[in-house]
N, C-alpha and C positions, 0 to 999 in steps of 0.2 A: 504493500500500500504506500501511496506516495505522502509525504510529511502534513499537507492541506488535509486529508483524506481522513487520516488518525487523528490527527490536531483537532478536526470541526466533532468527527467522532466521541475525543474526550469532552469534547465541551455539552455536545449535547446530554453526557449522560452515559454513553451506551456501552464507554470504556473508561476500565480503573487507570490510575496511574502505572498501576505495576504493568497494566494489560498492554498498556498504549509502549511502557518502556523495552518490556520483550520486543516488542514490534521490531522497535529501531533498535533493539540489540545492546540499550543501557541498562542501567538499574533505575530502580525507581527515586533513586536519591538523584542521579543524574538528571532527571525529567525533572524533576523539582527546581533545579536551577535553571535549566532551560526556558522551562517556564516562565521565572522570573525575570532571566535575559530577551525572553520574547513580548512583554507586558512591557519592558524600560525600551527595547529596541526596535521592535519587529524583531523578523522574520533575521533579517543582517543580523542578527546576537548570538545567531547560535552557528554561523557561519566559521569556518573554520580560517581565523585569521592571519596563519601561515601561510596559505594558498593568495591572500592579497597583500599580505605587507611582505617589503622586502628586508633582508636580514639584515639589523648593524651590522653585523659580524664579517660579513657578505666583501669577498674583495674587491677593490677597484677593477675596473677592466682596464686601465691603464698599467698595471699593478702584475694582470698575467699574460698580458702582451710582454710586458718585458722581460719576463720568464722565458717566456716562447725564445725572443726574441737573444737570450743569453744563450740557451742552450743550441741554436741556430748555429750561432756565432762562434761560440767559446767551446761546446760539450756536445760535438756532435758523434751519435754513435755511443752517446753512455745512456745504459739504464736509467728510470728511474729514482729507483734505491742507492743509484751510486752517486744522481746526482743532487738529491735531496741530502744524501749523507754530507758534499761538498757546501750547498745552499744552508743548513745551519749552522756548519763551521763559518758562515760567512758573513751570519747573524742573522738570515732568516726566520722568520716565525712561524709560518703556514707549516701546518701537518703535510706527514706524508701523504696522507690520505689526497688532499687537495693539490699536491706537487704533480703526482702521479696523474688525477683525474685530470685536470690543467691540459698537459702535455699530452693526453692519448686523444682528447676532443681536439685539440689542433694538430693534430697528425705527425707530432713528435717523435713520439714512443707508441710500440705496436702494444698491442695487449697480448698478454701470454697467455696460452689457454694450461687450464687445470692441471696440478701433477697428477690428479687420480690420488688411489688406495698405492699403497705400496707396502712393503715389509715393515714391520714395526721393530720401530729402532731402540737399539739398548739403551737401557736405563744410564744414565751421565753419575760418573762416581760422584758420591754426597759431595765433596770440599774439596775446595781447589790448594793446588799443590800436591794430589793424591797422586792423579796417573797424570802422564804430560807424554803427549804426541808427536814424533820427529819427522818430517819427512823432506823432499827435495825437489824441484821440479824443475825443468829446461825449458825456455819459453823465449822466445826472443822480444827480449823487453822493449829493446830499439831498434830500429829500420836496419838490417844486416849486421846484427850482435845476438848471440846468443848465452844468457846468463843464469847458471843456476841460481834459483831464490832457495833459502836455508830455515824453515819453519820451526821452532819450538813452541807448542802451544801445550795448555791447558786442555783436560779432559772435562773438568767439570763447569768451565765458563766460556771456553773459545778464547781465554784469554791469551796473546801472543808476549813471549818472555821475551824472544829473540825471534831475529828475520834481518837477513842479513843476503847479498852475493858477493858471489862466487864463480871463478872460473869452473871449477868442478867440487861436485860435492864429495867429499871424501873422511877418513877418520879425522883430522885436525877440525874441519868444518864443525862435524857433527861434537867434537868436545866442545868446542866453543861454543855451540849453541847449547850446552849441558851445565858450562860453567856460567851463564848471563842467567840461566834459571835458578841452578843452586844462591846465586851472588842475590837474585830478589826474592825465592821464596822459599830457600832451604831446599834438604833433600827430598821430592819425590819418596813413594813407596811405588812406583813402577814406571815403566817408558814402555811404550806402542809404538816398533817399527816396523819397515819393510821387513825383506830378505837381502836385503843390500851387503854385498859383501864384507865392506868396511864393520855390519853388524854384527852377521852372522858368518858360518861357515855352513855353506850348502852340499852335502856330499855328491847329491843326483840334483841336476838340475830338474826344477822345479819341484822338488821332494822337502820334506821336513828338513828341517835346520837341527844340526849337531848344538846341545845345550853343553856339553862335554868339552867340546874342544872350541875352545873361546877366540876369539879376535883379541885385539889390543881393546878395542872400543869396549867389547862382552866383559875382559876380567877387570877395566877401572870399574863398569859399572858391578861389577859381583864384590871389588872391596870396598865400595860403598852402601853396599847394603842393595842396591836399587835392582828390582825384578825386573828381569827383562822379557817382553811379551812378541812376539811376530806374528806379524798381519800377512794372512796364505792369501789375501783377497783386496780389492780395492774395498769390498766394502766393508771390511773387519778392519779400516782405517776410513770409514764411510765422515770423518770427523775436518781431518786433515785435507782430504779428498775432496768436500765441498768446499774449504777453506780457498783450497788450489784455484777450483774453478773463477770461484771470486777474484782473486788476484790478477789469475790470465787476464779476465776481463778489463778488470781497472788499473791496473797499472800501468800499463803500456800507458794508459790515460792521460792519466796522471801524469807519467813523467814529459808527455808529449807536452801537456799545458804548463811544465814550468821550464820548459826547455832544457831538459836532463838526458845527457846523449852518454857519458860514462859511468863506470861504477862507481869511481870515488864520489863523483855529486852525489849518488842516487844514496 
């Protein structure tokens, strides 16, 4: 029934409050104001006043032209997540939410479709400093260079200790990125790495790793106490691995926008 319909209904009589408020899907407490919004205003009272007033809140459209207008110019080819992450370091205020929406209505950024259901992923150790993640990846940072980047993170917050290149990742690498964790947050109670030889010693390639016959890398970490774990899979490092991707991404970026062509700058 249409609002005139029920409305003239309750007045004649023929319907209760409560009867008239199922109608339209309120309670009878809400009919009651309505009511009274409809006696001081009309019909306009019970109008839903978002759909006609526009929001303070609400941006200039001068405001995400020039968004548009930055990312054009300056950030072209970055995500949005990469470049909202850039826009509050820069003292922006707008939510991602609005960064994102901004730029996919002006044809900036594509919209990603759904990752779906996937495998559910392992529980993250309670506290950080527990396990911490090492890995290495070749990526060519800058236009005809290719530089190993050097990761020590955090298993329970993604937090990054150490991140450093490298011509090649190897045992010296991987210490140092073991002593910049121990120097801020003490020893670990275990490390998650590849099969990397500098880690382990593989006797059959692609087989289990020898716990017995240690590297340089295996017995510092065995007279430190720190349990050493090997990842037989990308995703049994699914931590580091995402981490990776993120970087590939933005870095090259990054270093493009502040004009960083060697290691020592970078």
């Amino acid at each position: 029934m249409r609002f005139e319909e029920t409305w003239n209904e309750w007045k004649k009589g023929r319907l209760t409050q409560e009867e008239t408020g199922r109608i339209w899907g309120i309670s009878e407490r809400t009919f009651r104001r309505y009511l009274r919004r409809v006696e001081e205003e009309g019909v306009k009272g019970i109008l839903d006043k978002r759909l006609t007033q526009a929001s303070s809140r609400r941006a200039p459209v001068d405001e995400a032209l020039g968004l548009v207008e930055k990312v054009c110019s300056r950030h072209e080819g970055w995500n949005a997540k990469h470049f909202h992450s850039w826009y509050r370091k820069e003292g922006g205020s707008r939510s991602y939410t609005w960064v994102k929406k901004t730029l996919q209505e002006n044809g900036v950024v594509e919209k990603t479709p759904g990752k779906g259901r996937h495998r559910e992923r392992r529980e993250r150790a309670p506290w950080e400093g527990m396990m911490i993640h090492q890995d290495a990846s070749s990526h060519p940072r800058v236009p005809g260079q290719i530089w190993n980047l050097v990761v020590t993170m955090d298993e329970a917050s993604n937090a990054h200790y150490s991140m450093f290149f490298v011509d090649e990742e190897g045992t010296a690498s991987s210490l140092q990125g073991m002593k910049d964790v121990i120097e801020k947050k003490g020893l670990p109670s275990a490390l998650c790495t590849d099969r990397g030889s500098h880690y382990w010693i593989t006797p059959e390639a692609g087989g289990k790793v020898d716990k017995k016959n240690l590297t340089p890398f295996g017995r510092a970490k065995k007279q430190l106490g720190i349990e050493m774990i090997a990842a037989y899979s990308p995703e049994a490092r699914g931590r580091s691995e995402r981490a990776f991707r993120t970087h590939q991404k933005r870095l090259p970026k990054e270093l493009a926008l502040e004009g960083i062509t060697t290691m020592e700058a970078a």
